[in-house]
N, C-alpha and C positions, 0 to 999 in steps of 0.2 A: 504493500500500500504506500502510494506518494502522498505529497501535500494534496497534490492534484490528481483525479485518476476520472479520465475518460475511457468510457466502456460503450464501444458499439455506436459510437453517434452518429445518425444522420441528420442530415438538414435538406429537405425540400420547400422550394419556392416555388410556384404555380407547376410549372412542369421542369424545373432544372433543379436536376442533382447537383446541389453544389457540396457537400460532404457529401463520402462513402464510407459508410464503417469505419468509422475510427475509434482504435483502442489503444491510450497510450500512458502510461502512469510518470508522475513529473516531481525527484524526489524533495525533500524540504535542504532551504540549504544551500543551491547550487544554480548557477546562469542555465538554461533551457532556451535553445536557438530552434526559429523557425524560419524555412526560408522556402522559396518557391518567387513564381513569377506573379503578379498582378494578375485578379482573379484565379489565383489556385485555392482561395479556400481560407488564407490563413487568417484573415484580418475576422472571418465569421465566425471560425473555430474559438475567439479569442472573446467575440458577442456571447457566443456563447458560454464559454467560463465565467463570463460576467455577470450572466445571467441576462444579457441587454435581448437575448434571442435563445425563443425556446428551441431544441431539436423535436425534428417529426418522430426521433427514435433515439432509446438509448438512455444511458445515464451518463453526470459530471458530478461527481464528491469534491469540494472543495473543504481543505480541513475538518474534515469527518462528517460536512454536511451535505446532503443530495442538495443541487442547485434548483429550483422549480419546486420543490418538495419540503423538505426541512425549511429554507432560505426561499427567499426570491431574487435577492442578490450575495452574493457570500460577503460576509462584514471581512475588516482586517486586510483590506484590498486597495490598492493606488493603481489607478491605471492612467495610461494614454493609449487614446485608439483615436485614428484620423486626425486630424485638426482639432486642437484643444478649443475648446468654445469658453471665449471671455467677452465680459461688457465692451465693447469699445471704449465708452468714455471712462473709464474708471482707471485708474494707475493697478498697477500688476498687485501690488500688497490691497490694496484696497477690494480685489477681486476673492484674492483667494481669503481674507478677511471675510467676506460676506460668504465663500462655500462653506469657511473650517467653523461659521456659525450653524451651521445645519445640523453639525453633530455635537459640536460645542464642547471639544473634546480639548481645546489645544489652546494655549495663548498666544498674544501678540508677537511673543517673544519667538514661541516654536514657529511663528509663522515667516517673521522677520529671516532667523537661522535657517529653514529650508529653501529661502532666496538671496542667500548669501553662499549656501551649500552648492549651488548650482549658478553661482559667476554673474548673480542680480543684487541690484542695490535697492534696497526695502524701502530707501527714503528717497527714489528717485518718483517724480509726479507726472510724468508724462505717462501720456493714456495710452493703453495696449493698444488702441487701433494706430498709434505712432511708431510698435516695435516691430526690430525687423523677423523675418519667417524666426530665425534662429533665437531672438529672445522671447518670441511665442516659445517655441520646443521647451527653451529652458524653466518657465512659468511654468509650461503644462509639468515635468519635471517634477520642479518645485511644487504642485498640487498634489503630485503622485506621492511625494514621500511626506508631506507634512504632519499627516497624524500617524508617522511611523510604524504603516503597516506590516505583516509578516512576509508579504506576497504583492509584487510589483508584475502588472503586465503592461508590456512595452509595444505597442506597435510601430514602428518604425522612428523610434526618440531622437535620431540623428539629424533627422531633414533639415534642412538649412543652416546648420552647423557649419562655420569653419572648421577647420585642419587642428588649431588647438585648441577650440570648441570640442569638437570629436574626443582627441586626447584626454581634456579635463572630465568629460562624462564617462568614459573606459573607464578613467578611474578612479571615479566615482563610484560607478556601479561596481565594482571587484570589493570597493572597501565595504557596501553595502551586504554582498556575497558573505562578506568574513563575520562580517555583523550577524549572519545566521539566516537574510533573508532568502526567498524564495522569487528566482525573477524569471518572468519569460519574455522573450523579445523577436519581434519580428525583425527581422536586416535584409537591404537589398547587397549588402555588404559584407563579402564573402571575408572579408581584415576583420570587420567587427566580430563578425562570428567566431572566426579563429583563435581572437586573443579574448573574447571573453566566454566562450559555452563549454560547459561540462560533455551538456549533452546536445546533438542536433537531430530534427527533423523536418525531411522536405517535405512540401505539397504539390502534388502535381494531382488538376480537375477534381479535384476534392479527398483524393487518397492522401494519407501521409505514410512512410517509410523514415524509418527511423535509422539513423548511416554514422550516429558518432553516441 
């Protein structure tokens, strides 16, 4: 048994198979790489650990809980999937001030430190529809780690990143890794993948194949 344990999942949408059987268990602890081409599957497979999308078949246990069943979203969870979605008009700290109210889990402080964690200045007032792709990525980032979940899923957290953009987040997430978390990531980048997953798997039309 993983953090994570996908058994048998399918996903259909009107008439297209986009998952086939997928069964793959994802252990606690360690980078988990996903990779495939644009429309292979992975960014749904990843809906669906989230709970954001039910499967037509099959089961997902996230830390000991059936997703859709026990849970309807598994708690203890930071994600980015797609384009992080912020107010426009609101400064980056003022954004995720108003999500990390929802759960009310975290202070000023914790929220300040997780956008200083990831190369943002907490006192900076200029409004996110002002940053560029890559200080979006970092914000969304900084929203995924701020109530210091167990389990980070990452789809594609690199986009617009410079060179040592890139750099500071590898290692980042590695020290996150040692911290004990549980991360999965989707990479069109086969370096990313290499220097930071334990484990990989590809998707190709909705199958995954497990290769490291």
């Amino acid at each position: 048994m993983g953090i994570i344990d996908i058994n048998n999942i399918d996903l259909t949408i009107g008439k297209t198979n986009i998952l086939k059987n997928i069964t793959v268990s994802f252990d606690e602890g360690k980078i988990h790489g996903l990779i495939g081409r644009n429309g292979s599957g992975k960014t749904m497979l990843m809906k669906c650990i989230c709970g954001f999308i039910k499967p037509t078949g099959g089961e997902i246990t996230v830390d000991g809980k059936r997703v859709g069943k026990d849970v309807d979203f598994p708690k203890n969870m930071g994600i980015i999937i797609e384009t992080p979605g912020f107010i426009p008009y609101y400064s980056g700290y003022k954004n995720l001030k108003l999500l990390a109210g929802l759960n009310n889990k975290i202070s000023k402080q914790e929220i300040k430190k997780s956008m200083e964690q990831v190369g943002l200045d907490p006192d900076l007032k200029r409004h996110v529809k002002k940053y560029s792709l890559g200080m979006r990525q970092r914000l969304g980032l900084a929203q995924a780690i701020m109530e210091n979940p167990k389990i980070l899923i990452l789809d594609e957290p690199f986009n617009g990143l410079d060179k040592d953009g890139v750099a500071d987040m590898r290692k980042y997430l590695l020290e996150l890794k040692e911290r004990g978390k549980t991360i999965l990531i989707a990479s069109h980048s086969s370096e990313d993948i290499e220097i930071l997953c334990d484990t990989v798997c590809e998707m190709d039309k909705g199958v995954l194949t497990k290769i490291k």
